[in-house]
N, C-alpha and C positions, 0 to 999 in steps of 0.2 A: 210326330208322336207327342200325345199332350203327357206333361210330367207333373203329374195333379202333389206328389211328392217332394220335390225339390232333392232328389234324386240325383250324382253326377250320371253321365251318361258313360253307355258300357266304351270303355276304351277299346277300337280293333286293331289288331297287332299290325305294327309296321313292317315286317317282313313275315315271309314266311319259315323261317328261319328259327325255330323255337324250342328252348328246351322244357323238359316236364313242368320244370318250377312253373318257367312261363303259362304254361299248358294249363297247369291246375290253379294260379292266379286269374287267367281269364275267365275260368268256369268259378272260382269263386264269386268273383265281382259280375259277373251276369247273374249268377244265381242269387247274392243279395238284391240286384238291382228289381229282379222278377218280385219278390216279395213283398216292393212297395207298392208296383205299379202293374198290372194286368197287362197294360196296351203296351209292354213291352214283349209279349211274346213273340210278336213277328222277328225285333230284332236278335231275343235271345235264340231261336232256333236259328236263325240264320247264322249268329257265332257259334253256334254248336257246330253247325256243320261244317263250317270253317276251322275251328280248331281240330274236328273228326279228321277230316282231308289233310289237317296238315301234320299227324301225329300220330304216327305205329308204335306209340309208346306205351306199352297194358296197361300200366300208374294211369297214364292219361285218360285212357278209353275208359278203363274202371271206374276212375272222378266224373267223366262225362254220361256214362252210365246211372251212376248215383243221383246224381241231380236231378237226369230224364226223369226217371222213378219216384224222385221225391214230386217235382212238378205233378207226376199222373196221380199220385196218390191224395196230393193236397190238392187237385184242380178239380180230379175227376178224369171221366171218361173219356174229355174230346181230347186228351193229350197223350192216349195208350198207345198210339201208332207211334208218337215220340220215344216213350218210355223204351216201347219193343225192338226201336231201331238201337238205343244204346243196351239193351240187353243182348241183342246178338254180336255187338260186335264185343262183348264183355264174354259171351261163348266163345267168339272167335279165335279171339286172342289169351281165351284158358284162363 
């Protein structure tokens, strides 16, 4: 992935093993990283789902929720299947 921004790269968690803090630091620091650089959506969905899989945590879901939607709203349309994945599981978990 070219990092046309000088950008650090998304840190992925060393275990899986995480609590919300941690849960909601990773989705912060992908979601700035997304803002610099386009060509990281592959890997920022891919930490999404990673953090998704690793956390029944609502705080969590709802932060990872948030972002989805911000992405779809400032990208457009090719990221609504995103968005809607973390909007159900934001129904999910109430």
């Amino acid at each position: 992935m070219v990092n046309r921004f000088n950008v650090s790269p998304i840190k992925r968690p060393a275990s899986l093993d995480l609590d919300s803090s941690e849960v909601l630091a990773l989705i912060g620091d992908a979601s700035r990283f997304f803002v610099y650089a386009d060509e990281a959506f592959a890997e920022l969905a891919t930490l999404f789902r990673s953090i998704q899989s690793l956390s029944d945590d609502p705080e969590a879901v709802r932060g990872l929720a948030a972002v989805g939607l911000r992405i779809a709203s400032d990208r457009g349309g090719e990221f609504e299947d995103i968005a809607a994945d973390y909007g159900a599981e934001v129904e999910r978990h109430g």
